[in-house]
C-alpha positions, 0 to 999 in steps of 0.5 A: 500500500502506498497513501499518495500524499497530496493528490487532488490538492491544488497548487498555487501558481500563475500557470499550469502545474503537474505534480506526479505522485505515482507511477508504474507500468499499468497507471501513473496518477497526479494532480493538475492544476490551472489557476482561474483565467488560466489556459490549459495547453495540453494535447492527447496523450497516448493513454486513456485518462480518468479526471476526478475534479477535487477544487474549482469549475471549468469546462472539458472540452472536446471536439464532440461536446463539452461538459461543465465540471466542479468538485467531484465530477468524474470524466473519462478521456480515450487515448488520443482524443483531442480535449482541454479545459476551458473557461476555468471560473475558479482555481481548478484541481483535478486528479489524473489517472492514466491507464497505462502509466502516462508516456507509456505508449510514447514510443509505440507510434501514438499520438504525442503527449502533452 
């Protein structure tokens, strides 16, 4: 057993942040963060993704649709789709799950990480 210290707690600062608190072959998780106004600049990961939002309101946005999130939404992205957060109203805090571990499939000829 291993208690992640810190996940889902956000972090103070004038852009994104990422902070990593586990990582193994099948997932890797961590905490992202986008102060409010901020800009999310990520592109599709090479991994499936599972948010869970621990602080804030933004919207997930993706080509097909976008959704309005808070504190304890969950969402689901499959690996490769394009998707970010958008109009971030207040201090946003979400933690990431990814299946495999992020990276993993960097090498296999995927879509690059972001």
């Amino acid at each position: 057993m291993q208690i992640l210290a810190g996940a889902g707690e956000y972090v103070a600062s004038t852009s994104v942040h990422w902070a990593e608190h586990l990582e193994v072959p099948d997932l890797s998780c961590g905490t992202y963060s986008i102060p409010a106004g901020g800009t999310d600049p990520q592109s599709p990961h090479t991994e499936d993704e599972i948010y869970v939002v621990t602080r804030g309101r933004a919207t997930l946005w993706t080509p097909d649709a976008s959704v309005e999130m808070g504190p304890g939404d969950v969402a689901f992205v499959f690996a490769g789709e394009e998707h970010r957060f958008v109009d971030v109203a207040e201090d946003f805090a979400v933690l990431v799950v990814f299946g495999p571990a992020e990276y993993s499939r960097a090498g296999a000829g995927g879509v690059t990480p972001g």
